[in-house]
C-alpha positions in Angstrom: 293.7 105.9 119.2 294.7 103.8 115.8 292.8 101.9 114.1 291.5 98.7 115.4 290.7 96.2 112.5 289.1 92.7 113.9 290.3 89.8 111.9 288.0 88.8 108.8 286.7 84.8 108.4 288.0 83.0 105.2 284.5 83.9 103.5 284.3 87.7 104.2 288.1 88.8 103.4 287.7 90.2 100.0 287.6 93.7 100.7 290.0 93.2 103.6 292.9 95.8 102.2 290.5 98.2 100.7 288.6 98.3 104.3 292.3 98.5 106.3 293.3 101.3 104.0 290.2 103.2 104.7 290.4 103.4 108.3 293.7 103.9 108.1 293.2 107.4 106.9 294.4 106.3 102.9 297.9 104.9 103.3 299.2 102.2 105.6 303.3 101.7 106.1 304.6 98.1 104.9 307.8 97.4 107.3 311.0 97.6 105.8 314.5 94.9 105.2 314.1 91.5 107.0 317.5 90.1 106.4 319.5 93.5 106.7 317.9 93.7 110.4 318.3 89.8 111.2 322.2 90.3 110.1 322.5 93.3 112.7 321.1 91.3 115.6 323.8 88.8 114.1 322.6 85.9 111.8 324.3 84.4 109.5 321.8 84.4 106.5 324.3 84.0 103.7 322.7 80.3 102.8 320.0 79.8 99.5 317.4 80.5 101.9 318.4 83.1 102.8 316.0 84.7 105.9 313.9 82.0 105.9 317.2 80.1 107.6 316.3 81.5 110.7 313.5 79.9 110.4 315.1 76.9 111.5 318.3 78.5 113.4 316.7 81.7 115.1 313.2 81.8 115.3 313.5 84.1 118.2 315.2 86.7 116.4 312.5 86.6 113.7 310.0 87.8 116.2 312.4 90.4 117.3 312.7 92.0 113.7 308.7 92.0 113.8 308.4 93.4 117.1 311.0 96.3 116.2 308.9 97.0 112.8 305.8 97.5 114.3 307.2 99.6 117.5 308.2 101.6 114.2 305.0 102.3 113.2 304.6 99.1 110.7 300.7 98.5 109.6 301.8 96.0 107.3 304.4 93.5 108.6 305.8 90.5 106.1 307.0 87.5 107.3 310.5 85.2 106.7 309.2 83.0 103.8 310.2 85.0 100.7 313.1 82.3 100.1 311.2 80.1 102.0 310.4 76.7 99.4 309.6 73.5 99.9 312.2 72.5 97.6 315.0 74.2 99.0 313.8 73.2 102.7 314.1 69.5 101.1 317.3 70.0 99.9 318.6 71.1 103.8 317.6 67.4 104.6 314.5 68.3 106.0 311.0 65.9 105.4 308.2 67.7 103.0 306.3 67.7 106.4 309.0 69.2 108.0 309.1 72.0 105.5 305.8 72.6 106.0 305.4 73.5 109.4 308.7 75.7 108.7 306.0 77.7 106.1 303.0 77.8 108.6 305.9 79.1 111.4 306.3 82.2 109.7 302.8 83.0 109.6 302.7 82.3 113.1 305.4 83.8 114.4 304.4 87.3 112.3 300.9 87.3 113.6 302.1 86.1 117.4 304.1 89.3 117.4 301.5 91.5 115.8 298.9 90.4 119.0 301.7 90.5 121.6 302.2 94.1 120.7 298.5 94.9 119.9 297.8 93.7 123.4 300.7 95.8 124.8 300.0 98.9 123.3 296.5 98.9 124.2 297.0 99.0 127.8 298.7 102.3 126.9 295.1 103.5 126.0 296.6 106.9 123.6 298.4 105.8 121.1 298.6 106.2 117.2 299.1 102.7 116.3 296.9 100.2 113.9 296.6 96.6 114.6 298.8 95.5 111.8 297.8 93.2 108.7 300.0 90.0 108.5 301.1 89.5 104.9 302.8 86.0 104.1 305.8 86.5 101.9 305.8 84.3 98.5 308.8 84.8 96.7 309.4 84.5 92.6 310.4 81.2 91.2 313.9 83.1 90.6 314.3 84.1 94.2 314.5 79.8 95.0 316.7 79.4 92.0 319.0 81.8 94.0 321.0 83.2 91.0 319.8 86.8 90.3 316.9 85.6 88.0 314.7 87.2 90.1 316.4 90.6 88.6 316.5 89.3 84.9 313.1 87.1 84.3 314.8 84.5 82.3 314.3 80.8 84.0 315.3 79.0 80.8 313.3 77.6 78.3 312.4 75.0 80.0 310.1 77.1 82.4 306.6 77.1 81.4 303.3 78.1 82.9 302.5 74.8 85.2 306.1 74.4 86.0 305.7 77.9 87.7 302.0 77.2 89.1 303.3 73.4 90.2 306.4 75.0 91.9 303.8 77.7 93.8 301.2 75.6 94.2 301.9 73.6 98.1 303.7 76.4 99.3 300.9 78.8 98.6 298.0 76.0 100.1 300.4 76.1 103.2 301.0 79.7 103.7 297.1 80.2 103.4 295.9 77.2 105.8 298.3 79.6 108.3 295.8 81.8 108.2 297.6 85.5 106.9 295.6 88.4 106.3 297.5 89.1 103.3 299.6 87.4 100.9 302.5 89.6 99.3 304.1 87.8 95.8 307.6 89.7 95.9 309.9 90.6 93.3 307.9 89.1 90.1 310.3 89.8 86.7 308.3 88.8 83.7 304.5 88.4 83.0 304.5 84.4 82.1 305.0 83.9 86.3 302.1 87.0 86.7 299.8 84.7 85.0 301.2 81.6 87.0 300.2 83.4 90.3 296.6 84.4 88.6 295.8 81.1 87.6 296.8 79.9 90.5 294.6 81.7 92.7 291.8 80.9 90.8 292.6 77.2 91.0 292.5 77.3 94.3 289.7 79.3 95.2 291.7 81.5 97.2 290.1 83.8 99.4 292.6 85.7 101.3 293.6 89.5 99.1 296.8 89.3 97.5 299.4 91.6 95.9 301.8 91.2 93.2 304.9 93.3 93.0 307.5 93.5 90.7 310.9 94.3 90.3 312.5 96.9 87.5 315.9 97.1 86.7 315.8 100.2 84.5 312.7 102.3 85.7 310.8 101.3 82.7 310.1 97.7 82.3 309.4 94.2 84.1 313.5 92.5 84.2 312.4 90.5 80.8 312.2 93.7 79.0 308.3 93.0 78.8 306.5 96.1 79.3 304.5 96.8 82.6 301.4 97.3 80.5 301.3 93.6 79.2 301.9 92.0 82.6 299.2 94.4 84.3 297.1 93.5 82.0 297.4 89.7 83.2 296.2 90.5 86.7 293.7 93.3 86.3 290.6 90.7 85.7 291.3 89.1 88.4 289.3 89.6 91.7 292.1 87.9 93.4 294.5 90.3 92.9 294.2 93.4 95.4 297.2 95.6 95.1 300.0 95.4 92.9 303.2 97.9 92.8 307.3 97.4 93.2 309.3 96.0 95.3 313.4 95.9 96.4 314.1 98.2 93.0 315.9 101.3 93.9 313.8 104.6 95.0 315.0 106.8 92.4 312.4 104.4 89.5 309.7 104.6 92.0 307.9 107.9 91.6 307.3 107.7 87.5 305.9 103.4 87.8 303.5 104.9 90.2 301.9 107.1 87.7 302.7 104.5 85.0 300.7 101.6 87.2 297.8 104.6 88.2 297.9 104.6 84.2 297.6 101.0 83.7 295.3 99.6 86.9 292.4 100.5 89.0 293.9 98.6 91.8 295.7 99.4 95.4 299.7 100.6 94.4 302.0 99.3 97.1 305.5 100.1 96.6 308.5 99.4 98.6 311.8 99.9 97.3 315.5 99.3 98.6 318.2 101.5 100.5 319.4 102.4 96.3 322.0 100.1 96.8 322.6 97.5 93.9 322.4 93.7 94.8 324.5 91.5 92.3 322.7 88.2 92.5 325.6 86.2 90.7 328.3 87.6 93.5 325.3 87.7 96.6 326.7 90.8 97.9 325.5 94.3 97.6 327.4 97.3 95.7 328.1 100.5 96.4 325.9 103.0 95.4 324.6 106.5 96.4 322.1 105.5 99.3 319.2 107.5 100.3 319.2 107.9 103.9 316.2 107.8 105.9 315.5 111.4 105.8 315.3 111.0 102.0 313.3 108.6 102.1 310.7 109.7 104.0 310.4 113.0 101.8 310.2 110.8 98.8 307.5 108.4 100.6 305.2 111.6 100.9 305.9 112.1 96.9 304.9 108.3 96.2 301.7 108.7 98.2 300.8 111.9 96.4 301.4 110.2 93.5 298.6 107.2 94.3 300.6 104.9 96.3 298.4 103.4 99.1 301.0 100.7 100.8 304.2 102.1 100.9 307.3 100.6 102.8 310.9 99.6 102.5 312.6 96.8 100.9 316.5 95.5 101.0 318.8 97.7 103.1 316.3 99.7 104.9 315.7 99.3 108.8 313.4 100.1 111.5 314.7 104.1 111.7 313.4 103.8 107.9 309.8 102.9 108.7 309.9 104.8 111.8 310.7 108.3 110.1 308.9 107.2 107.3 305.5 105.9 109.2 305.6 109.1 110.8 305.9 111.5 107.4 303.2 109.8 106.3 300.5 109.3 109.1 300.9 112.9 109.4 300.2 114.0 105.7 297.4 111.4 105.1 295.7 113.7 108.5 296.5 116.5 106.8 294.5 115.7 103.8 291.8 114.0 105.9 
């Protein structure tokens, strides 16, 4: 049998992830790329918002995508909000309340699929599955802006602290009235949006665990060139902040930040990187590069967890087959040290 985590009230969540990852056996899978599995199934997601169009378009196929993750072996399954604002929701036509209950729908549609296939798999009786965590997707400010700034940290000069924690502000107060288990802030690239999110949190007396992740375009460094040490050093105070790792950079960087963020931080590492192909944000298409397929991936999954990663998944590029060889490498080496 897997693991069978009841759902937390608002006031007792704190140690939520740190429980999950327990009874998990020390490592939980994150699923892996929403938009590369929508586009298969046939979307058309080439818009500013990007997954979160389906919101509005193809709800259904939104719960397919979470359905196929956790039949992979998913513990951790992100919803369709990453690109998912209130502003660009706004600027489709649609009302503020409107864009709203777009938000709250991809909480609900997440956690509808995770108890529709709790419930089935249960009747099975022996199985290996965990009831998944739901983790509400909060995308950088450079992810809305929709032209790569997500991968270089610079939002002009004209960007400062409350500009960041007004633009997060509603969205977040939405996505947490849904009721997630987890909130998951995705592809952060410089520290002065770190300390947005902290402050935020704080401000709003949030309850529910988050993690921050990061993006790295050279292995080394947060995209602004500041140093992972300085932006870590934002979040480690905070109580708020549960996990923190890197997401959609490629797996070849991943191995050495994880023993650079075990360095720097006491807290959960989650990574989840791309396929190690290269989105250019300016052109919105991805280039070639040399991918690692999903037998590669798995063996270097194992290495990340080794390492100290605790949440480890896939980001841009990778698919079901991903989590499902990957879920399985890992379930069996967390037994094996266990």
């Amino acid at each position: 049998m897997g693991v069978v985590f009841e759902p937390k009230t608002e006031e007792n969540k704190a140690g939520l992830l740190e429980e999950f990852l327990e009874k998990a056996g020390g490592c939980a899978v994150i699923d892996g790329g929403f938009a590369t599995q929508l586009e298969i199934h046939g979307a058309s997601i080439n818009d500013p918002l990007w997954s979160a169009l389906c919101l509005i378009n193809n709800p259904h196929l939104i719960s397919k995508v979470h359905l196929e993750y956790l039949e992979a072996g998913a513990d951790v399954i992100v919803t369709s909000s990453y690109q998912a604002t209130l502003p660009g929701f706004i600027s489709r036509g649609l009302s503020l309340e409107q864009g709203e209950k777009l938000l709250a729908k991809s909480v609900e549609l997440a956690t509808d699929a995770r108890d529709l296939f709790w419930e089935t798999v249960e009747k099975i009786g022996d199985h290996s599955y965990n009831r998944a965590l739901v983790a509400a997707s909060i995308g950088s400010y450079g992810a809305y802006l929709a032209d790569g700034s997500e991968y270089s940290g610079y939002y002009g000069d004209d960007v400062d602290l409350n500009k960041l924690k007004n633009f997060h502000r509603r969205r977040l107060q939405v996505l947490v009235e849904a009721g997630p288990d987890l909130l998951a802030f995705e592809t952060i690239p410089n520290k002065l949006e770190t300390q947005a999110i902290v402050e935020l949190l704080e401000e709003e007396d949030v309850q529910i665990p988050s993690w921050i992740c990061f993006s790295s375009v050279d292995g080394v460094n947060a995209p602004s060139g500041e140093s992972f040490a300085d932006c870590l050093q934002v979040l480690n105070t905070s109580q708020r902040v549960a996990a923190v790792g890197i997401n959609c950079a490629p797996p070849q960087f991943v191995h050495s930040l994880v023993q650079k963020f075990n360095e720097l931080t006491r807290k959960v590492i989650v990574v989840y990187p791309n396929s190690g192909e290269i989105w250019d944000g300016v052109a919105k298409r991805w280039m070639p590069s040399k991918c690692f397929n999903d037998d590669k991936f798995k063996v270097l999954a194992t290495r990340w967890r080794d390492s100290g990663a605790k949440l480890i998944g896939g980001c841009c590029r990778t698919t079901p087959s991903t989590i499902r060889g990957l879920s399985k490498a890992l379930k069996q080496s967390c037994l094996a040290s266990n």
